[in-house]
mmCIF file of the N, C-alpha and C atoms, coordinates in Angstrom:
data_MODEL
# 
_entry.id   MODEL 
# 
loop_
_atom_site.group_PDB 
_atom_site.id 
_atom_site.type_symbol 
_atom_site.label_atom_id 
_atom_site.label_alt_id 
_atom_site.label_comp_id 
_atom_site.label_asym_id 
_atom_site.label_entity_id 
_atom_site.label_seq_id 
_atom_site.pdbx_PDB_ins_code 
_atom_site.Cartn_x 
_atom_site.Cartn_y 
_atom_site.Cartn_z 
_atom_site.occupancy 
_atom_site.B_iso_or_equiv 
_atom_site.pdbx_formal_charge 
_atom_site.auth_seq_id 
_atom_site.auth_comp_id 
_atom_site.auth_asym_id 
_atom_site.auth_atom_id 
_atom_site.pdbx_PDB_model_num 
ATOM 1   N N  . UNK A 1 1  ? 216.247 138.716 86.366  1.00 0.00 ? 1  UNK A N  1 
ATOM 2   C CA . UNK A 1 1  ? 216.458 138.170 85.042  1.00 0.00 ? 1  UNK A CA 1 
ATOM 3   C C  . UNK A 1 1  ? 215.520 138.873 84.056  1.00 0.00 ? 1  UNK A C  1 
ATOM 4   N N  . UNK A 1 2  ? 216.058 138.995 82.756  1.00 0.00 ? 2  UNK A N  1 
ATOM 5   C CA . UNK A 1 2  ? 215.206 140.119 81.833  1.00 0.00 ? 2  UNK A CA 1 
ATOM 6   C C  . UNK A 1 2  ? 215.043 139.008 81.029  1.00 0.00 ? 2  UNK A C  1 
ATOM 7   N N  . UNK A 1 3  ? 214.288 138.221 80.141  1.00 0.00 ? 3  UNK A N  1 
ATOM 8   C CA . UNK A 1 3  ? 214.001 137.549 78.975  1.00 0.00 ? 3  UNK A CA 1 
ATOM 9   C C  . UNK A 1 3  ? 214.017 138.456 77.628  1.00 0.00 ? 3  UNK A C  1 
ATOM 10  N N  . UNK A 1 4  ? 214.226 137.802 76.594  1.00 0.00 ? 4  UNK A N  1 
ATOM 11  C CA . UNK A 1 4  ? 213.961 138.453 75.346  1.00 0.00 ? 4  UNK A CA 1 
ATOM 12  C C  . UNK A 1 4  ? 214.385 139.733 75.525  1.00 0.00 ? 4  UNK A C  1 
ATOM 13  N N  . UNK A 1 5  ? 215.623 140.369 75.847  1.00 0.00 ? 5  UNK A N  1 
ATOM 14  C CA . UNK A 1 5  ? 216.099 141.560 75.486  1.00 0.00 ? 5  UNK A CA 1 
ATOM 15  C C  . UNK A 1 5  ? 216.950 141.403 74.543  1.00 0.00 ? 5  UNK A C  1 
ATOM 16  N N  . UNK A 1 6  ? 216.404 142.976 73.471  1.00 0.00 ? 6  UNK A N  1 
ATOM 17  C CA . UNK A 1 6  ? 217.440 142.737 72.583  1.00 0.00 ? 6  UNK A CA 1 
ATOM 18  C C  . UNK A 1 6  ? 218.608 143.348 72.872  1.00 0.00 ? 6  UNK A C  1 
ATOM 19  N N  . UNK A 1 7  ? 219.288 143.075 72.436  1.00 0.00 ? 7  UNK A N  1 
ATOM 20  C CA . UNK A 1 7  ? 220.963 143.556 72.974  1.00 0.00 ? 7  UNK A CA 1 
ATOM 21  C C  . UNK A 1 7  ? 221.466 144.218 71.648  1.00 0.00 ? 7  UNK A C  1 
ATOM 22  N N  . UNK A 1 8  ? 221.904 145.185 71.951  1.00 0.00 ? 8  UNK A N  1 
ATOM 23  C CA . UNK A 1 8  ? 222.401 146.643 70.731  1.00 0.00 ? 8  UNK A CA 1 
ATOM 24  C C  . UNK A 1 8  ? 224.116 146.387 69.927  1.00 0.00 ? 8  UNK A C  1 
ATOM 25  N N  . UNK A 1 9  ? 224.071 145.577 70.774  1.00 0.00 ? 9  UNK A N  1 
ATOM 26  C CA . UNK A 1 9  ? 225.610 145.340 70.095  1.00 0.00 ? 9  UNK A CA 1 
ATOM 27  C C  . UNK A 1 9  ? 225.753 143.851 69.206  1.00 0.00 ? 9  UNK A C  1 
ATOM 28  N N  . UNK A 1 10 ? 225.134 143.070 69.655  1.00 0.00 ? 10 UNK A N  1 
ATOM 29  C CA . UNK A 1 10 ? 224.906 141.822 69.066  1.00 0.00 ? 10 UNK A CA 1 
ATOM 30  C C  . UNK A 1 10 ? 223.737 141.744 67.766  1.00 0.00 ? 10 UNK A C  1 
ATOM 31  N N  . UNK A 1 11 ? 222.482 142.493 68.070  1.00 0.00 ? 11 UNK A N  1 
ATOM 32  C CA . UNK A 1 11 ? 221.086 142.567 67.494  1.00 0.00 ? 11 UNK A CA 1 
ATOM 33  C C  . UNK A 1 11 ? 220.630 141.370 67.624  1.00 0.00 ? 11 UNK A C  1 
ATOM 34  N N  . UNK A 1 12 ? 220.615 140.267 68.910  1.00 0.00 ? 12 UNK A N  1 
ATOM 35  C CA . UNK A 1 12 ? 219.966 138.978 68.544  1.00 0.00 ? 12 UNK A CA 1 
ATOM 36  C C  . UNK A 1 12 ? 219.090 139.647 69.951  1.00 0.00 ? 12 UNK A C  1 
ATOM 37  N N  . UNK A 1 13 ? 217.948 138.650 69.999  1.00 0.00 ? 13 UNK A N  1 
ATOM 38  C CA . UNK A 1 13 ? 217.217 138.282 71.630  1.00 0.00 ? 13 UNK A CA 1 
ATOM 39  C C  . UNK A 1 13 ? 218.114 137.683 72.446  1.00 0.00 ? 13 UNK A C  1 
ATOM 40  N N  . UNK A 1 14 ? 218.527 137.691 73.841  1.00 0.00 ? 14 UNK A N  1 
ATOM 41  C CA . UNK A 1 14 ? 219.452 137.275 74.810  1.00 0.00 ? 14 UNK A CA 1 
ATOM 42  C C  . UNK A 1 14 ? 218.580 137.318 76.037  1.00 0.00 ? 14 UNK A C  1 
ATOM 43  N N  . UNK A 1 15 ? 218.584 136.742 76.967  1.00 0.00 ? 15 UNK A N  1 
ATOM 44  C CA . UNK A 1 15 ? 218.080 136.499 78.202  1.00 0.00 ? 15 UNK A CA 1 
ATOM 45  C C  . UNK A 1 15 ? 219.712 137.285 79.369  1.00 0.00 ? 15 UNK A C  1 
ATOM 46  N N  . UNK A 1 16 ? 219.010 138.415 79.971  1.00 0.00 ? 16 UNK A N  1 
ATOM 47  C CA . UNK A 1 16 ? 220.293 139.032 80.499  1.00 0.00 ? 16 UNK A CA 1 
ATOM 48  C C  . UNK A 1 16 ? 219.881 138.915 81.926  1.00 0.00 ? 16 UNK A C  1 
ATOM 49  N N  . UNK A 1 17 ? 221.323 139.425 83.133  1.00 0.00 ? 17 UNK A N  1 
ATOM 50  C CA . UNK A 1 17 ? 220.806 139.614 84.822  1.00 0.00 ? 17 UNK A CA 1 
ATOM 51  C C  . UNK A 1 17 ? 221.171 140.843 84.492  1.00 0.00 ? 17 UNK A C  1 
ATOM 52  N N  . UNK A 1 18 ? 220.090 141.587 85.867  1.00 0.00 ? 18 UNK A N  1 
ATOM 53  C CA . UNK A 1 18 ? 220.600 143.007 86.062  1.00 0.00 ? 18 UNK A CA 1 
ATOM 54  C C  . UNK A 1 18 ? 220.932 142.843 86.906  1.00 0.00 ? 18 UNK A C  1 
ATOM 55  N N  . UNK A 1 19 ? 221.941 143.778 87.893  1.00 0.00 ? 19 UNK A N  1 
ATOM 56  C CA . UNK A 1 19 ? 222.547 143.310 89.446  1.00 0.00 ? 19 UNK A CA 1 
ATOM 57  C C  . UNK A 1 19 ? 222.606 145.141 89.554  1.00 0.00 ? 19 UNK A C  1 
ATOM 58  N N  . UNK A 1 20 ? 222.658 145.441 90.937  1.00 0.00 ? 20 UNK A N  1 
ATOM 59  C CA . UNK A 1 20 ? 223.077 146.221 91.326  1.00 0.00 ? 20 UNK A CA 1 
ATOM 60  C C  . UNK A 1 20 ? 224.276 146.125 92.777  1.00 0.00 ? 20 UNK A C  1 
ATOM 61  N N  . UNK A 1 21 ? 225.403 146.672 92.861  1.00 0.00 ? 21 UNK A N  1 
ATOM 62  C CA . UNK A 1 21 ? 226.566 146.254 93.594  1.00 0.00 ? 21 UNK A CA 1 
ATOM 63  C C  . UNK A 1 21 ? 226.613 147.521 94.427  1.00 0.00 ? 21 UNK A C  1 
ATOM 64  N N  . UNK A 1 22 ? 227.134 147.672 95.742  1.00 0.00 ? 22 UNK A N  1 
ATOM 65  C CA . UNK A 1 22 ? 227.730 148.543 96.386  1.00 0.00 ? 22 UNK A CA 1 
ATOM 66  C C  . UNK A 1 22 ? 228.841 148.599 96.900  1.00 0.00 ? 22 UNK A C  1 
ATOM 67  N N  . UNK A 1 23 ? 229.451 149.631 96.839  1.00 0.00 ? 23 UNK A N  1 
ATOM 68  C CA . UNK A 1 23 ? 230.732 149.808 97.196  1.00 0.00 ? 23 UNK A CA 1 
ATOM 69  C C  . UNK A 1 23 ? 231.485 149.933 98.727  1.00 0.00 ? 23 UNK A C  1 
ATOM 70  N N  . UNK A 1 24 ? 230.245 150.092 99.535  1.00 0.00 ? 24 UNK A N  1 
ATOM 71  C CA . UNK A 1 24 ? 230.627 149.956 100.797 1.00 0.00 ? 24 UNK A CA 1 
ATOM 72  C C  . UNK A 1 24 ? 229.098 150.316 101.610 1.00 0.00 ? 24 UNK A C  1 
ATOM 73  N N  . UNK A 1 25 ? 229.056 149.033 102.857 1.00 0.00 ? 25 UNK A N  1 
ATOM 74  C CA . UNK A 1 25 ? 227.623 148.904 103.339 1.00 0.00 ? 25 UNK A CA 1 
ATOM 75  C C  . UNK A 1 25 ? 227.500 150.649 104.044 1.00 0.00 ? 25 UNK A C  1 
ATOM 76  N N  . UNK A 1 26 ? 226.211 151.028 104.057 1.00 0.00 ? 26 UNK A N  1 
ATOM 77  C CA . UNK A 1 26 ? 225.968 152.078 104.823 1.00 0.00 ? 26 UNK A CA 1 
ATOM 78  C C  . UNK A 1 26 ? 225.527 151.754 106.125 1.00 0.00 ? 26 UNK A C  1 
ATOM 79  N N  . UNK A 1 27 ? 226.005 152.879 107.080 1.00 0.00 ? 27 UNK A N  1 
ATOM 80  C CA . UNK A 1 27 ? 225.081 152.352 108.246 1.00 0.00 ? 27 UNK A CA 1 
ATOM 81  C C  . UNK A 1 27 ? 223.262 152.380 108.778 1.00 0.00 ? 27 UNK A C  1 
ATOM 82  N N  . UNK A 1 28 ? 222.639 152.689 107.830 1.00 0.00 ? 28 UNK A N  1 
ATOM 83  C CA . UNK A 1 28 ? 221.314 152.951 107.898 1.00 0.00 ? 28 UNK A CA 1 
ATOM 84  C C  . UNK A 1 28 ? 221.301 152.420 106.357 1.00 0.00 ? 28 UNK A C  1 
ATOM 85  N N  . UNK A 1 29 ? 220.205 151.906 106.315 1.00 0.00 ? 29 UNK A N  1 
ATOM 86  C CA . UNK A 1 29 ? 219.860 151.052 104.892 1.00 0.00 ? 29 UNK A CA 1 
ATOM 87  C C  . UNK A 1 29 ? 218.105 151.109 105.052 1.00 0.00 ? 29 UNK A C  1 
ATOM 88  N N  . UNK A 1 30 ? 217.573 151.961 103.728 1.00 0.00 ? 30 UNK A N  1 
ATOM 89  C CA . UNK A 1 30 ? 216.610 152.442 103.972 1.00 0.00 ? 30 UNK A CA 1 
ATOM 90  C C  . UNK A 1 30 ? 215.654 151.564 102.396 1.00 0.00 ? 30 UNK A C  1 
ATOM 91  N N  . UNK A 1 31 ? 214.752 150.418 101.790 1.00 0.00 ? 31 UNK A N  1 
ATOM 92  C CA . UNK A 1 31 ? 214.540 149.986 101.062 1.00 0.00 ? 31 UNK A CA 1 
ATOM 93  C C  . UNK A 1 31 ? 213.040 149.766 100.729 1.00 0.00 ? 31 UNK A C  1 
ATOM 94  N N  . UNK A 1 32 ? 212.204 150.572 99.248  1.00 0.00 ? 32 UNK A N  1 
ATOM 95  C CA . UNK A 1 32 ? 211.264 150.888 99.283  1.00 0.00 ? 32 UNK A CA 1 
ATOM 96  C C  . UNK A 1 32 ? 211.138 149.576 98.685  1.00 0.00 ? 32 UNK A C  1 
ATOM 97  N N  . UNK A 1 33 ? 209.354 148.940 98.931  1.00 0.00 ? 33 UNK A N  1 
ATOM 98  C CA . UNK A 1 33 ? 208.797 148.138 97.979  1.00 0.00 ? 33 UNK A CA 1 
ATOM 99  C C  . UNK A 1 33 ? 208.234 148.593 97.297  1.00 0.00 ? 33 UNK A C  1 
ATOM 100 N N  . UNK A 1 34 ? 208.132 147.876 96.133  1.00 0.00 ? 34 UNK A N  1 
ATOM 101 C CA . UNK A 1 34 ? 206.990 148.422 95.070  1.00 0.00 ? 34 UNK A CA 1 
ATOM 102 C C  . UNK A 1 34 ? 205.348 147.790 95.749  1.00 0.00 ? 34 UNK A C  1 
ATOM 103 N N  . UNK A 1 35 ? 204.500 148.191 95.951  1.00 0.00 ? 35 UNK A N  1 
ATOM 104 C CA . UNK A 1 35 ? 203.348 147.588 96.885  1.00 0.00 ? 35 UNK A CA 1 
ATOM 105 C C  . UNK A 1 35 ? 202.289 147.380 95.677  1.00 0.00 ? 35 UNK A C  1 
ATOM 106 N N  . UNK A 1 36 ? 202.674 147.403 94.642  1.00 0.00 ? 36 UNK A N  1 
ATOM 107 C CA . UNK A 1 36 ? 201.788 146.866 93.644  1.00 0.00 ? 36 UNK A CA 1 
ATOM 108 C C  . UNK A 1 36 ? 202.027 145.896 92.138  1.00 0.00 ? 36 UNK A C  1 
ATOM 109 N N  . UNK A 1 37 ? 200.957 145.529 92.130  1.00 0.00 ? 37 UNK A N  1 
ATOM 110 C CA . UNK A 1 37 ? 201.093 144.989 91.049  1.00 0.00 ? 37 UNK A CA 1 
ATOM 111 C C  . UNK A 1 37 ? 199.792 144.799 89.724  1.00 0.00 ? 37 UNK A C  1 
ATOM 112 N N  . UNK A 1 38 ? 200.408 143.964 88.747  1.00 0.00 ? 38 UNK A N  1 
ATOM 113 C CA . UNK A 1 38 ? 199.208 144.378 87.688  1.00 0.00 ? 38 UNK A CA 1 
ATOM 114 C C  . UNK A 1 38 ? 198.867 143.465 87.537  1.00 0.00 ? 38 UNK A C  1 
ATOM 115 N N  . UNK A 1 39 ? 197.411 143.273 87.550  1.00 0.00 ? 39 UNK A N  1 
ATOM 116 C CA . UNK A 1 39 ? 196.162 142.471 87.258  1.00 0.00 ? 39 UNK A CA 1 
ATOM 117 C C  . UNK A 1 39 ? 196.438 142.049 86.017  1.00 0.00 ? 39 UNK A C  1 
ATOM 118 N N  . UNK A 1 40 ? 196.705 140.998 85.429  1.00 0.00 ? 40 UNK A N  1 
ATOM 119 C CA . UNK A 1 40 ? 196.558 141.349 84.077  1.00 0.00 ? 40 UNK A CA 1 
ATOM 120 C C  . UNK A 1 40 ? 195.075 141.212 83.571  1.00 0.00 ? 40 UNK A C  1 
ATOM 121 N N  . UNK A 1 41 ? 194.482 140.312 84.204  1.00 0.00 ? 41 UNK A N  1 
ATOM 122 C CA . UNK A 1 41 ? 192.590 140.135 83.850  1.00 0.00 ? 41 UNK A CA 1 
ATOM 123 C C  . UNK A 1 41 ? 191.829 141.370 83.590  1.00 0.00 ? 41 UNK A C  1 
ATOM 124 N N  . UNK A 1 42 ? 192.421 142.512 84.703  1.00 0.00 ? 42 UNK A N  1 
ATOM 125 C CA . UNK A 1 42 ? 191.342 143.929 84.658  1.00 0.00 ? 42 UNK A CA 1 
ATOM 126 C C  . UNK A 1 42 ? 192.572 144.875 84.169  1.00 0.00 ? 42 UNK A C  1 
ATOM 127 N N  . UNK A 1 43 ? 194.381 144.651 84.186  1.00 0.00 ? 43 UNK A N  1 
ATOM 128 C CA . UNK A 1 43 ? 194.884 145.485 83.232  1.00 0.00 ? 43 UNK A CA 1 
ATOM 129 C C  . UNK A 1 43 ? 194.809 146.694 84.476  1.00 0.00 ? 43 UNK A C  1 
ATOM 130 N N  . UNK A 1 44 ? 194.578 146.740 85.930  1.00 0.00 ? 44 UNK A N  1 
ATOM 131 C CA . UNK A 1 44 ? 194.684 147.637 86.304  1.00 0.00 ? 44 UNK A CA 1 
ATOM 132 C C  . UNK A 1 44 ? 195.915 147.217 88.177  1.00 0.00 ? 44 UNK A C  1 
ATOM 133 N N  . UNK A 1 45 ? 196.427 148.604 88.449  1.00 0.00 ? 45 UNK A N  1 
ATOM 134 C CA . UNK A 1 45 ? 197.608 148.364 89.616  1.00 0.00 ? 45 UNK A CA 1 
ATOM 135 C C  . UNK A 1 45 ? 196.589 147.768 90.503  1.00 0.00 ? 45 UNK A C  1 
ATOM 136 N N  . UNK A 1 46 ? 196.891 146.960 90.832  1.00 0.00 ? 46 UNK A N  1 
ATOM 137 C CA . UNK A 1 46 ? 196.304 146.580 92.424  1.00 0.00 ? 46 UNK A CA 1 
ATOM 138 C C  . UNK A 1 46 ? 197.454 146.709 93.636  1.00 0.00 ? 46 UNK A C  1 
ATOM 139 N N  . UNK A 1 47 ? 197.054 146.939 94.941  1.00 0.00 ? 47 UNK A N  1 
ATOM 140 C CA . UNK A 1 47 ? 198.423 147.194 95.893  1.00 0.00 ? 47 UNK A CA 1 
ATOM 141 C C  . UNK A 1 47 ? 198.036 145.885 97.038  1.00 0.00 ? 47 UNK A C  1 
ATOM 142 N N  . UNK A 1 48 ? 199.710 145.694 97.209  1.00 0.00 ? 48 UNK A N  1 
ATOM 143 C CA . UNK A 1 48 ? 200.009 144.612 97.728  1.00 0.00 ? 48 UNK A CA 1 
ATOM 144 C C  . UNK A 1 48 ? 199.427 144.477 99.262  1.00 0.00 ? 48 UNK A C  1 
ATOM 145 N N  . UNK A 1 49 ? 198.854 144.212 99.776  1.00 0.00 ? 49 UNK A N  1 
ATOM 146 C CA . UNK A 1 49 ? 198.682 143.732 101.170 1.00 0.00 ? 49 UNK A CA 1 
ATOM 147 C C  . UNK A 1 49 ? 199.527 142.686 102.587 1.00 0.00 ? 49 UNK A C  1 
ATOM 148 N N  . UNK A 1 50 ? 200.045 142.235 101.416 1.00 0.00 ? 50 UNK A N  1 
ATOM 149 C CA . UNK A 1 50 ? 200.392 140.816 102.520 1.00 0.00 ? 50 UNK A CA 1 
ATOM 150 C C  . UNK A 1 50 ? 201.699 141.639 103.279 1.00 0.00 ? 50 UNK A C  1 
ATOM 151 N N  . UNK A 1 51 ? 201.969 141.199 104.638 1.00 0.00 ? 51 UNK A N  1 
ATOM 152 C CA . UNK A 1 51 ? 202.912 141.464 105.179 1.00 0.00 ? 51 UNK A CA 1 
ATOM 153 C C  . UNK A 1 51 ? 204.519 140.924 104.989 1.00 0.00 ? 51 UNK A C  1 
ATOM 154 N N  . UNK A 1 52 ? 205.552 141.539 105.222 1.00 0.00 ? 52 UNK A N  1 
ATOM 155 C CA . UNK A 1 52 ? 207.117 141.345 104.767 1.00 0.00 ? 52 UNK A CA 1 
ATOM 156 C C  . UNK A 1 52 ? 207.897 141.312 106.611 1.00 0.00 ? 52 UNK A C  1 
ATOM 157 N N  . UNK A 1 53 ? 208.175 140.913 106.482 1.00 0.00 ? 53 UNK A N  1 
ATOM 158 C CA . UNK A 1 53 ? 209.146 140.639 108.247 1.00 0.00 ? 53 UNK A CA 1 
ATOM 159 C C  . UNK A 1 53 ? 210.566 140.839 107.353 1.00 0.00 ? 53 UNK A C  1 
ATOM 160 N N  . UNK A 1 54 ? 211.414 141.567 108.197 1.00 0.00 ? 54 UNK A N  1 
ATOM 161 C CA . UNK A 1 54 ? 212.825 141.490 107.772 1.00 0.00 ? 54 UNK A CA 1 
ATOM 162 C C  . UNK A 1 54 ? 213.567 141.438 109.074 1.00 0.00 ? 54 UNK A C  1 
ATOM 163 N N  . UNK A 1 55 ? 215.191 140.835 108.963 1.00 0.00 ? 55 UNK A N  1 
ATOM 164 C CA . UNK A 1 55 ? 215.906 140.710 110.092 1.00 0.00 ? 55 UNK A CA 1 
ATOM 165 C C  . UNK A 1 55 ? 216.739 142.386 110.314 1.00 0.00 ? 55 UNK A C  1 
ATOM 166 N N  . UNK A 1 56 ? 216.728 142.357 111.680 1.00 0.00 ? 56 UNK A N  1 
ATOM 167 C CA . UNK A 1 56 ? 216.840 143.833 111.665 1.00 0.00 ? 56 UNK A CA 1 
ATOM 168 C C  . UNK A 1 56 ? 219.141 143.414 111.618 1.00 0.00 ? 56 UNK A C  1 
ATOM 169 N N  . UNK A 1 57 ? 219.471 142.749 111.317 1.00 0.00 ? 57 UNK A N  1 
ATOM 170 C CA . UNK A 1 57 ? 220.903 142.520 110.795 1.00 0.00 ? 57 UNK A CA 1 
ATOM 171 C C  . UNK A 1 57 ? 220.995 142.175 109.764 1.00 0.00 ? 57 UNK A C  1 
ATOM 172 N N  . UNK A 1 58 ? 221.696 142.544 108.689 1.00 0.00 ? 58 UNK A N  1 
ATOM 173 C CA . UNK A 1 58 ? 221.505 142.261 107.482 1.00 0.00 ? 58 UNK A CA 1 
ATOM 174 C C  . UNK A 1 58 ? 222.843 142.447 106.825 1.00 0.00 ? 58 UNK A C  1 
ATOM 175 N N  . UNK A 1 59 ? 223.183 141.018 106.259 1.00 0.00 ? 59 UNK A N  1 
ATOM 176 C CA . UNK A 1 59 ? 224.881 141.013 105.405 1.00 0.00 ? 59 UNK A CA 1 
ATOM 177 C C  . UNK A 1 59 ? 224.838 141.140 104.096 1.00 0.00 ? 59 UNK A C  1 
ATOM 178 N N  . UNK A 1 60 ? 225.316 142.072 104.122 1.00 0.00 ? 60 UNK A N  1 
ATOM 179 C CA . UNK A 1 60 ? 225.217 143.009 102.904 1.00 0.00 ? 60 UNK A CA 1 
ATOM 180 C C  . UNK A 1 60 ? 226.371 142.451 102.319 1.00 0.00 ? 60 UNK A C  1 
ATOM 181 N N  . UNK A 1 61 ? 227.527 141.967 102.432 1.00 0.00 ? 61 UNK A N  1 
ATOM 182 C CA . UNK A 1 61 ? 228.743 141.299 101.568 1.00 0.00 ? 61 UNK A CA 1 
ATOM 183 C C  . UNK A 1 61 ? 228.885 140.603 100.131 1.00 0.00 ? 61 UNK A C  1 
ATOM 184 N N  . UNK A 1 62 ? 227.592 140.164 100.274 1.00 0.00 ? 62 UNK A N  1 
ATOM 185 C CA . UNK A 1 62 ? 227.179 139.477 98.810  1.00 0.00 ? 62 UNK A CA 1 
ATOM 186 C C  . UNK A 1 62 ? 226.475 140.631 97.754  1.00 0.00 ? 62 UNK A C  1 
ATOM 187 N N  . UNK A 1 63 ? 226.702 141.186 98.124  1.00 0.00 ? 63 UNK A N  1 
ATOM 188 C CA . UNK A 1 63 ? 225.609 142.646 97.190  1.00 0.00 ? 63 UNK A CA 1 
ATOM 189 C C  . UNK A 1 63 ? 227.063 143.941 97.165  1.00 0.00 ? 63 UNK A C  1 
ATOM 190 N N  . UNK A 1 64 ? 228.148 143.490 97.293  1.00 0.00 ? 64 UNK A N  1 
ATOM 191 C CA . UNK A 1 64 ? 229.560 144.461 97.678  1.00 0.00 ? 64 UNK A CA 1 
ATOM 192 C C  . UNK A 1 64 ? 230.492 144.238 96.382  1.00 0.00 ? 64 UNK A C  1 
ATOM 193 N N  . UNK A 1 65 ? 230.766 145.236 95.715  1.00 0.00 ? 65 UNK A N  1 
ATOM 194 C CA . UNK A 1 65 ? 231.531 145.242 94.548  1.00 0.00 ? 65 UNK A CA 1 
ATOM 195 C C  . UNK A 1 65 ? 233.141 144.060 95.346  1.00 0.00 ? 65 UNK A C  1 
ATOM 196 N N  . UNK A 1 66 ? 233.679 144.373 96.692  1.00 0.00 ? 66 UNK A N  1 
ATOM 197 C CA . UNK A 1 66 ? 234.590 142.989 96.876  1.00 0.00 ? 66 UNK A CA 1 
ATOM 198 C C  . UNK A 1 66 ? 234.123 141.824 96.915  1.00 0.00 ? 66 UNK A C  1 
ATOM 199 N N  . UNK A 1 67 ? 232.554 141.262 97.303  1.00 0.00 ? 67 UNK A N  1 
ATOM 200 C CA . UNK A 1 67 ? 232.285 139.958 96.967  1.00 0.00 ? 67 UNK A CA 1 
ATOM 201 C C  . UNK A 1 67 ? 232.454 139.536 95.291  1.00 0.00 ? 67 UNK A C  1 
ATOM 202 N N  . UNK A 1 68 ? 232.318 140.585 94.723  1.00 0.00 ? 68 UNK A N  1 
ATOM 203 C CA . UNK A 1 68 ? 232.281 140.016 92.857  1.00 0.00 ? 68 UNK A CA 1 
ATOM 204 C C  . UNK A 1 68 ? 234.060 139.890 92.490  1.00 0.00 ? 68 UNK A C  1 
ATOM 205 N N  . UNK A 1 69 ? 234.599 140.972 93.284  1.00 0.00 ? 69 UNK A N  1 
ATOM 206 C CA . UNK A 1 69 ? 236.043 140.827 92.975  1.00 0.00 ? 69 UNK A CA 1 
ATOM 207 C C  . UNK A 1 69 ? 237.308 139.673 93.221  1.00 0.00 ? 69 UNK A C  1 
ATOM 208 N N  . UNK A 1 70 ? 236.456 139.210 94.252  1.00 0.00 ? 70 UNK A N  1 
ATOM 209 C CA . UNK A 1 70 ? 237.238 137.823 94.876  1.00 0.00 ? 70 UNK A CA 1 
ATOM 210 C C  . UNK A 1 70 ? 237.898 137.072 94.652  1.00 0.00 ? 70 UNK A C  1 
# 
């Protein structure tokens, strides 16, 4: 979710989603994190530490240009 974007066709503030869709799952699915983030107190990147577990099966159907088409 983006807050306060202005939108070029309207010129008001609008609260928008960004989505990204695929057109068909791949068989290897390869997904970087961003491992940081910003302090805002010191204004500087700090990198993430904590650990992420993922399931090594993953349904990708809801993220598929035919789940939106339905």
């Amino acid at each position: 979710m983006i807050s306060d974007y202005m939108c070029d066709f309207c010129k008001q503030r609008v609260d928008v989603s960004k989505k990204t869709r695929i057109s068909k799952s791949p068989h290897n699915l390869i997904i970087h994190l961003q491992r940081i983030d910003m302090n805002f107190e010191t204004f500087v990147n700090e990198k993430l530490t904590n650990k992420h577990e993922f399931p090594t099966n993953f349904n990708l159907y809801p993220y598929t240009l035919d789940y939106y088409e339905r």
